[in-house]
C-alpha positions in Angstrom: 96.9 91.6 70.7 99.1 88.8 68.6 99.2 85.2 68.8 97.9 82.9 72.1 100.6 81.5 73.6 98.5 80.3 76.3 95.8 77.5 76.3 92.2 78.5 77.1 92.4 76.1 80.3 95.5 78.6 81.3 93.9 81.5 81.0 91.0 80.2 82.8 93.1 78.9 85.2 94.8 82.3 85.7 91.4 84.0 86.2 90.3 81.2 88.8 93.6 81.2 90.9 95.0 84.2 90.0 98.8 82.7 88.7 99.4 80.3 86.3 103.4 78.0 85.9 104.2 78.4 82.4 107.1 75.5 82.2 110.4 76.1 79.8 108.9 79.8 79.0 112.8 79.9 78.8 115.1 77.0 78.4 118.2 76.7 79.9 120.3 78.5 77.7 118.4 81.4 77.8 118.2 81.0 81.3 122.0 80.9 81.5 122.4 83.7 79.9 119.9 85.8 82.4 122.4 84.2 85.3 125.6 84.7 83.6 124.8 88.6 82.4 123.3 89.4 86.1 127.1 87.8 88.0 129.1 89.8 85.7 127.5 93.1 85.1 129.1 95.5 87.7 126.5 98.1 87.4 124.0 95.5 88.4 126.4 94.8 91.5 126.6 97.9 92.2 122.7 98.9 92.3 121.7 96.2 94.3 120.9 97.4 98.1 119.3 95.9 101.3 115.7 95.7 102.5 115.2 94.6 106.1 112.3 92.4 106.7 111.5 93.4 109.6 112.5 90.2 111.3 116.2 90.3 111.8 117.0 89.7 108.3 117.7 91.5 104.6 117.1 90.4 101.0 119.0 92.0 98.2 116.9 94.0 95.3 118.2 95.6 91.9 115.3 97.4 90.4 114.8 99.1 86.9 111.6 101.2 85.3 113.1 101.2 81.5 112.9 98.0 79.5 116.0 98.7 77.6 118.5 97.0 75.0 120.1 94.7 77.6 119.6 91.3 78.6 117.1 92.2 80.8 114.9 94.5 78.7 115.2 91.9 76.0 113.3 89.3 78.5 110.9 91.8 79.2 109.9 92.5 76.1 110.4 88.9 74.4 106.7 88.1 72.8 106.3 85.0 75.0 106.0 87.5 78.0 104.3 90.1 75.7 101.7 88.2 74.6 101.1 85.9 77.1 100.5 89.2 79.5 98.3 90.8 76.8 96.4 87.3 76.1 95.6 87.5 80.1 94.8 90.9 80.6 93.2 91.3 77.8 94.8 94.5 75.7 97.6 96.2 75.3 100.3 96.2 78.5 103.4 98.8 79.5 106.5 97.7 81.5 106.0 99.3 85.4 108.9 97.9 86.3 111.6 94.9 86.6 113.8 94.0 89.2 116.4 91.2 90.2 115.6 89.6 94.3 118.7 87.9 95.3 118.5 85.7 98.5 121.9 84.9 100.3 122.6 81.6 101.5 121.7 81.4 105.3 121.8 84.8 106.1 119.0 86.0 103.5 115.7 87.4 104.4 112.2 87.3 103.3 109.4 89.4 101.7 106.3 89.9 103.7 103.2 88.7 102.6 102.2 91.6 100.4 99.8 92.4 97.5 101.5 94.5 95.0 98.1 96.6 93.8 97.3 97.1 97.8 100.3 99.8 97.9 101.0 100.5 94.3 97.5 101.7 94.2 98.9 104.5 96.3 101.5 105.0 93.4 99.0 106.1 91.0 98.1 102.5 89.9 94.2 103.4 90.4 93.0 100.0 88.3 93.7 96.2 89.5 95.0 95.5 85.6 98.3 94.4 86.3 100.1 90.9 86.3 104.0 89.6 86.9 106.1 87.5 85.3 108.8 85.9 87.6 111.6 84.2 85.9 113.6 81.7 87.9 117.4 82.2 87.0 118.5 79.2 89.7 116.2 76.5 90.4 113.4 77.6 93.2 112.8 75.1 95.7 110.8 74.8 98.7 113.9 74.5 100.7 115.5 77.7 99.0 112.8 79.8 99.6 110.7 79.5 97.0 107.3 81.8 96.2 104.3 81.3 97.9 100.8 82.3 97.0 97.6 82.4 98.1 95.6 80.5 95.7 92.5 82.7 94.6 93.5 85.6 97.2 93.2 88.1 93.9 89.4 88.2 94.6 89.4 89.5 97.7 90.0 93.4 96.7 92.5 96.1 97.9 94.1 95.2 101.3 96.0 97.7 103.4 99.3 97.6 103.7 102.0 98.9 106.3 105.4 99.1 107.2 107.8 96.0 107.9 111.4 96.8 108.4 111.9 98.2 105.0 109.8 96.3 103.3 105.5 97.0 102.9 103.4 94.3 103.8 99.8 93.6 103.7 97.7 94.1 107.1 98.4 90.6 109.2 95.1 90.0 109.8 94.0 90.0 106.5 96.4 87.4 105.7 95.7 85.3 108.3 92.0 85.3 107.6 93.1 85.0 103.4 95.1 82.1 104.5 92.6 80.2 106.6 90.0 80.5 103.7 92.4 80.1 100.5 95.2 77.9 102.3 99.1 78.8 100.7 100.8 77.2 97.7 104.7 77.2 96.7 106.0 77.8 93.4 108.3 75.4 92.7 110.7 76.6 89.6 113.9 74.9 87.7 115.4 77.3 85.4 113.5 79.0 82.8 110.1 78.2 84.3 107.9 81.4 84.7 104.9 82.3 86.7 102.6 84.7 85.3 101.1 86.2 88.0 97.9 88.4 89.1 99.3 91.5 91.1 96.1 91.8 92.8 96.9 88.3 94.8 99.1 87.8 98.2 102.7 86.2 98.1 105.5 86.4 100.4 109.3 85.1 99.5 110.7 82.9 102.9 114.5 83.0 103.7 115.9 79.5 103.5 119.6 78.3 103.0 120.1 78.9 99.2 120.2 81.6 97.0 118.1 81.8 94.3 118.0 85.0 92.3 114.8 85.4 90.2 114.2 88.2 87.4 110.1 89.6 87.9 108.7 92.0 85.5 105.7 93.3 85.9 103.2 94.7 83.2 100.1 96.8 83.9 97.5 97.2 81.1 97.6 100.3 79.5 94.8 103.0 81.1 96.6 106.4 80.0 99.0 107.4 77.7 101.8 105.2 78.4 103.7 103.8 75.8 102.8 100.0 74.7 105.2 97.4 75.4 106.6 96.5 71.7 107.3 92.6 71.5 110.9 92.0 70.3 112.5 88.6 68.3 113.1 86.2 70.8 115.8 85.4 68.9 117.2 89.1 70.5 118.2 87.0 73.7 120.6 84.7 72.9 122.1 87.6 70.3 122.9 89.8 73.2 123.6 87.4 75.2 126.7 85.9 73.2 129.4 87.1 75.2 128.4 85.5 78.3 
């Protein structure tokens, strides 16, 4: 592992809760740059594609597996995402995957509660060793749709998960009971902010009237022989990012 870029009340706080807000993990012209590259990329544009919710509604997904040279490999693999995964997880970590969420104004839907290790499990992800790191590009508000979480909920195991629209979702009932005992909090972001968050805990997005894309890149610790996430100059950013 390299340098702590969190505090030990974070990380303890991350083991309690199971998330932690890590304010101006980016500022805002690194932020810029994430929203700029993302509105004029046309291969982005044209990789992004629809999943119903179930509920009348859709919300827009681009999704990646490589952390490459581009913008958004270069956020992945900036050290203050590196290391701060590797500080909580406690070794090593590899890039599972990244992805863009883009909300529509209006007429975009939500993601159903869900816990990521519940039905990645099924994908081969046999340990719960896994976090996320959600970048806000545009301010997330609670009348945007911001994330929710269920404070503490990455205690409570494996929960089954099933089919909603498109979309997999954890078992209703579980929820229900997760949120009667735990009780749900919103993650409020400007630009740049980033929570680091346990994969084993239950979230939802909720459609509001604003769009607010959001960048999430999740990291599992490494169990096999998957290649190690190498930290790259955070400088790297702004350098690609130049012609934006």
């Amino acid at each position: 592992m390299n340098k702590k870029i969190l505090s030990d009340a974070q990380v303890a706080a991350f083991e309690r809760d199971g998330y932690i807000l890590v304010t101006s993990l980016f500022d805002e012209a690194e932020a810029d740059i994430l929203r700029k590259t993302a509105k004029a990329d046309a291969a982005f544009q044209k990789n992004t594609y629809d999943l119903k919710d179930g509920e009348g509604g859709a919300t827009k997904l681009a999704l990646w597996n490589k952390a490459g040279e581009n913008v958004y490999g270069t956020v992945a693999r900036c050290p203050r995402i590196v290391d701060s995964m590797e500080q909580l997880l406690g070794d090593e970590v590899y890039h599972y995957h990244s992805k863009m969420s883009i909300k529509e104004p209006f007429t975009g839907g939500a993601w159903s509660w869900h816990q990521d290790y519940g039905y990645w499990y099924m994908n081969g992800c046999l340990y719960p060793d896994m976090a996320s790191a959600f970048v806000a590009v545009d301010p997330n508000t609670k009348e945007n749709g911001c994330l929710q979480v269920l404070k503490g909920s990455h205690k409570m195991g494996r929960v089954e998960h099933g089919k909603f629209g498109d979309q997999t979702g954890a078992d209703p009932e579980r929820v229900e009971a997760a949120r009667q005992r735990h009780g749900s909090g919103l993650c409020r972001n400007e630009s740049g902010r980033c929570p680091l968050l346990s994969l084993k805990y239950i979230a939802p997005f909720r459609p509001e009237q604003i769009s607010e894309p959001a960048l999430v890149t999740h990291l599992l610790l490494q169990h096999q022989a998957q290649q190690s996430l190498q930290a790259q100059p955070s400088s790297l950013l702004r350098k690609i990012g130049k012609g934006f």
